[in-house]
C-alpha positions as CSV (number, residue, x, y, z in Angstrom):
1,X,0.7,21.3,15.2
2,X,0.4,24.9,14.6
3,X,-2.4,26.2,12.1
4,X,0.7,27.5,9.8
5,X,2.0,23.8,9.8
6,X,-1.2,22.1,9.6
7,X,-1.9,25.0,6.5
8,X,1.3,23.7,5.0
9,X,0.6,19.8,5.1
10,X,-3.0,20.1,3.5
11,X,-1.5,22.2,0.6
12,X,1.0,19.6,0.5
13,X,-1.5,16.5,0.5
14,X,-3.8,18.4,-2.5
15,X,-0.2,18.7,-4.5
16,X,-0.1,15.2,-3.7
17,X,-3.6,14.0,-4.9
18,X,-2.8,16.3,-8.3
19,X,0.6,14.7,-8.5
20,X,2.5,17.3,-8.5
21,X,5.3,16.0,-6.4
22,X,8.0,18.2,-6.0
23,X,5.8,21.1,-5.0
24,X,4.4,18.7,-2.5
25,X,8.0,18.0,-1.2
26,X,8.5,21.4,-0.8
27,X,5.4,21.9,1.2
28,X,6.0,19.5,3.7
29,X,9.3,19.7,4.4
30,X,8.2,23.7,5.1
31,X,5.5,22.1,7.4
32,X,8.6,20.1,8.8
33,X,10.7,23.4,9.7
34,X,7.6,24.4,11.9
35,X,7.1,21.1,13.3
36,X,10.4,19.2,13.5
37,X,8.5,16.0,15.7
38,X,5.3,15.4,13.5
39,X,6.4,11.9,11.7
40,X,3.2,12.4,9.6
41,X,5.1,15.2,7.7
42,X,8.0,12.8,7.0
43,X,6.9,10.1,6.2
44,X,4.3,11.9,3.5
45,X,7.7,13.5,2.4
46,X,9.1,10.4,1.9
47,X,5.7,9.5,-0.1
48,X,6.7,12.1,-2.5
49,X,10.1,11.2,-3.1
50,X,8.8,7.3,-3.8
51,X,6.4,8.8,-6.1
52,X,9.8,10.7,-7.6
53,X,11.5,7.6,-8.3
54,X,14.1,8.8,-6.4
């Protein structure tokens, strides 16, 4: 995972302890563009939308 990635998923697992969701969404699925084959940032994606309702 490249540092800019791995920067990406920790901002988007604090968003997620702070429930903020959507901004967490967004950070992982920027994560994702860099690193297309880490199933870690899908499947915390997916956490976020659950947490959504949606």
């Amino acid at each position: 995972m490249s540092e800019e990635a791995r920067r990406l998923k920790d901002e988007g697992n604090t968003f997620f302890q702070e429930r903020q969701y959507l901004k967490a969404y967004y950070s992982y699925s920027d994560a994702i563009l860099l690193d297309n084959n880490n199933a870690v940032l899908y499947a915390n994606r997916a956490a976020c939308r659950l947490a959504m309702n949606q």
